[in-house]
N, C-alpha and C positions, 0 to 999 in steps of 0.2 A: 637670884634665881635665873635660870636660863630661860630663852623663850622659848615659846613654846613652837614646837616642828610644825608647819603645812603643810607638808607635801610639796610645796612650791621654790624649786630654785632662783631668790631674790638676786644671784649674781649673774645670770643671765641675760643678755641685753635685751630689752625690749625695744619691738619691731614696730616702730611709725607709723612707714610706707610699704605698701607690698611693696615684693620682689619686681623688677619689669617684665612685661609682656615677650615671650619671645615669637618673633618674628613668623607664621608659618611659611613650612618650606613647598614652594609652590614648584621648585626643579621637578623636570620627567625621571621617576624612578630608573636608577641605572640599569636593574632586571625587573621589566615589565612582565616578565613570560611568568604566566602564572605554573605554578608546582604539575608536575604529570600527577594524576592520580594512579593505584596500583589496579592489577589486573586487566587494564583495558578500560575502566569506569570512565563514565563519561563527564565530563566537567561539571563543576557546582552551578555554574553561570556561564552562559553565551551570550556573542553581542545579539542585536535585535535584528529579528531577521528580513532579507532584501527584499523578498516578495510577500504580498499579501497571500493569506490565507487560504487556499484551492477553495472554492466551494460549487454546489452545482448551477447558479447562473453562471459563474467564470465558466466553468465545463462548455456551456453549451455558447457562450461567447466566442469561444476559442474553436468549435465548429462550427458556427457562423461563419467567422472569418476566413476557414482553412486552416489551425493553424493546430499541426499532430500537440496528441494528448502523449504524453510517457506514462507508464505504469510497469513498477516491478512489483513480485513479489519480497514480503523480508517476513520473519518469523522471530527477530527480536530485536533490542534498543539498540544496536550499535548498528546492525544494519541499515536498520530504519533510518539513523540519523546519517550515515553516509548515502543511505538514498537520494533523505531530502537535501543534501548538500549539493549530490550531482545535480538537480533541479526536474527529479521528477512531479510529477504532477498530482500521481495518485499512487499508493501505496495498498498492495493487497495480501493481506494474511490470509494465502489460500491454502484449503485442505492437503493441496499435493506437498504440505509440512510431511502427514505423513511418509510418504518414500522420501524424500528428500533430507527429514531429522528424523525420524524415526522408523527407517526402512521396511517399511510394510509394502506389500506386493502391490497393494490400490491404497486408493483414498478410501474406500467405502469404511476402513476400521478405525477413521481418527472418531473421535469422540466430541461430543458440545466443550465437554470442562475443558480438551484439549486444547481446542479452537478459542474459547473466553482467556487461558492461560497465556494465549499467545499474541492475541489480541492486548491483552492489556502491556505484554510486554512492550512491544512495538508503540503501541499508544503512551505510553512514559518513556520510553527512547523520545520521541516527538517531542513530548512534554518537558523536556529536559534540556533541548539543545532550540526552543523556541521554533521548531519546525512547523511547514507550511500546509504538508501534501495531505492530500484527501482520502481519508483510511477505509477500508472496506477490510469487511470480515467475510468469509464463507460458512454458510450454513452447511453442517458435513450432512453424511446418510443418514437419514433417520432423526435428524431433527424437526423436520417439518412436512415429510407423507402423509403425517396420522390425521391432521385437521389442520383446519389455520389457526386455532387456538394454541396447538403448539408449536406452531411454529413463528406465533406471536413471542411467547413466552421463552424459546429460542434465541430470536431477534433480541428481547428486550437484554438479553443476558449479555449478546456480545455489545451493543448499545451503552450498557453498563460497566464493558469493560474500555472504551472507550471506540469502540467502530462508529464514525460517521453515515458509512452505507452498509449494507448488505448483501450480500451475491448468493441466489440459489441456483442450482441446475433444473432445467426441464420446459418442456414447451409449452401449450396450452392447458395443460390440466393445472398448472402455476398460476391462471393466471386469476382464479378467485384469490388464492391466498398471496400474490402480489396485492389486488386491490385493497385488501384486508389490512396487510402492512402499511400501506402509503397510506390508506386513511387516519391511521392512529399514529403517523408522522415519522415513520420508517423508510428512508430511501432504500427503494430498489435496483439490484442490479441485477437484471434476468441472463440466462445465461443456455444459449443454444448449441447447438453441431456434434461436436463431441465431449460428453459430458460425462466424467470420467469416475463416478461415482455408480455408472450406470457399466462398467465394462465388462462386463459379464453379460449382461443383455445383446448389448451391441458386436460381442465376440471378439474383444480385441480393441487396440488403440487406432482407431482406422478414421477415414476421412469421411467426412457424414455431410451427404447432398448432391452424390454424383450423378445419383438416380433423378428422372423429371420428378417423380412421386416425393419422395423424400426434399426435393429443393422446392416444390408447390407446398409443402406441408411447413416446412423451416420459413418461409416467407409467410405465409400465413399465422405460423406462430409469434411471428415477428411483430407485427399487425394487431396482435391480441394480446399481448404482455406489453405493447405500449401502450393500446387505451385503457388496460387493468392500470396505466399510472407507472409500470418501469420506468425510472429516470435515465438507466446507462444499458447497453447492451451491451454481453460478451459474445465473440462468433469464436468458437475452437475448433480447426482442421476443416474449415470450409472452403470449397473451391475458388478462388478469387474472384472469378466473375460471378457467384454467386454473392461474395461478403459483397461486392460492389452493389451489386444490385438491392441488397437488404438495406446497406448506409444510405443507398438515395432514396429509398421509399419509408423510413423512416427520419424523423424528427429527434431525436434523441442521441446522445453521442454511443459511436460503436466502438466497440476495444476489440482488436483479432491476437489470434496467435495461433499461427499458420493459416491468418484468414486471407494473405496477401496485403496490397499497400494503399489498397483504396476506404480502408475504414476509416474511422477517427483520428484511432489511436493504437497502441501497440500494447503488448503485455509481454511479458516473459517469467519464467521461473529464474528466480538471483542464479540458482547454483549451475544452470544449464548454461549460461550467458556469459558465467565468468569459467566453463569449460572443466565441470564438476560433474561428475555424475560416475553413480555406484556399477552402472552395468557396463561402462565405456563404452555406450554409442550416442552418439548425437541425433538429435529426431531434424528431421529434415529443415523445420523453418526454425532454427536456434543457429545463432553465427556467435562466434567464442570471440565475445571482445574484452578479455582479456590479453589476446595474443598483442605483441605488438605496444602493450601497457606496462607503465612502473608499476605497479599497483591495485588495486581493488578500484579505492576512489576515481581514478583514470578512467580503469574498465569503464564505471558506470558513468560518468560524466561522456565519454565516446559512444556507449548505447542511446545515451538521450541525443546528445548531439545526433547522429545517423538518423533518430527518428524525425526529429523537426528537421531536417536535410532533406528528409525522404527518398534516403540512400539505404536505408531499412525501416522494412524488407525489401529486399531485391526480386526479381523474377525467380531466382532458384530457390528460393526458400517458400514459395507458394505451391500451390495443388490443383491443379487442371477437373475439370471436372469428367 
């Protein structure tokens, strides 16, 4: 009789010893450069990043000492993340998205979902390339006139899309519903001069404070939206020696833009700065530092440097009263 089949190949040599260990190879890979990703995306992983986290005692650290704040605008992840590479400080998703992405006449028609949608973009830009800078969102028209209930409920949206601070426009009628915010652990950024949500009231994109009346009442408002708890102030198209005068009777750090060069810190719109713009004029305090640059990254890395230089602003890009 035959035997019977196992399954099991008896002419195959059986194995004693495992096989040896091999060696790992500890060499530097000959291409370290990791893969480009398609469309512009932004890498899976970045190294960790050189500076710590912007937060608002850094803020007020850093005007203690003297030493300018940078702040752009950006409106999504790739900006955002060549922002924070130039080494700005603070990043803002401001409404003037509208004219700038989506060419509407004012701000007054961006919307809350718009502003959340944008917001969250630029906050996962951040998120993505381990960035540093301190996010603020703007509250557009119409999200927080009605009560400070809603403009709690406002707040809490862009908050949720990842905004660290918040920016509204207006002067003392703001400043219950600033205190409202900051109680319920909202930072604020209040925001004075020319507030551009309101240009239709104001008759135009004009400089707001040349009047005694109006820079008594801007000072005053100043006054009242820090003890409602504003942690940052924004001054827009204010006379220089007016934004001077607001930085040093306030305690809180100021951001201009066309405020002149005695505030904090500085702001700009990305598209104006790197020498964009749909109606091709330039507004008076925007200097194109693009010009003169390889590149975007360039631009922005030479606007921050100018601002801690405090080579900008210069005198011609400010407004006399």
């Amino acid at each position: 009789m035959g035997r019977k089949h196992t399954g099991m190949d008896y002419s195959a040599p059986i194995l004693t010893h495992p096989p040896p260990l091999r060696e790992p190879d500890l060499s530097t890979p000959t291409n370290p450069t990791p893969m480009a990703t398609p469309y512009g995306t932004l890498p899976v992983a970045s190294p960790l990043p050189q500076r710590k986290p912007v937060s608002l005692p850094r803020l007020n650290e850093m005007r203690e000492r003297g030493e300018k704040i940078a702040m752009l605008t950006s409106y999504d992840a790739t900006f955002a993340a060549v922002a924070d590479a130039a080494g700005v400080e603070c990043i803002l998703v401001g409404d003037s998205l509208g004219m700038v992405c989506q060419g509407l006449a004012s701000t007054a028609g961006v919307t809350l979902e718009t502003m959340a949608y944008h917001v969250e973009s630029v906050a996962r830009g951040l998120r993505r390339v381990q960035g540093t800078a301190w996010l603020l969102g703007d509250l557009p028209f119409g999200s927080y006139h009605e009560s400070k209930e809603q403009a709690m409920r406002s707040a809490a949206q862009l908050v949720h899309a990842g905004a660290h601070m918040i920016k509204l426009e207006g002067g003392g009628w703001t400043a219950e519903t600033t205190r409202f915010l900051v109680e319920r652990g909202i930072p604020v950024c209040a925001h004075l001069g020319l507030t551009p949500q309101a240009v239709n009231l104001l008759g135009g994109y004009k400089v707001q404070g040349r009047q005694e009346a109006q820079a008594r009442q801007m000072r005053a408002d100043a006054m009242v939206l820090e003890q409602a708890g504003a942690a940052m102030l924004l001054l827009e198209c204010v006379p220089s020696e007016l934004a001077a005068e607001i930085s040093q009777a306030v305690r809180i750090p100021v951001i201009g833009i066309g405020a002149g060069g005695a505030t904090d810190g500085q702001v700009l719109v990305l598209h104006d700065m790197l020498g964009l713009s749909l109606s091709g004029r330039t507004p008076k305090f925007v200097k194109d530092f693009m010009a003169g640059q390889n590149g975007i990254p360039a631009a922005l890395a030479a606007y921050v440097s100018a601002v801690k230089e405090r080579s900008f602003p210069a005198a011609e890009h400010g407004f006399s009263a």
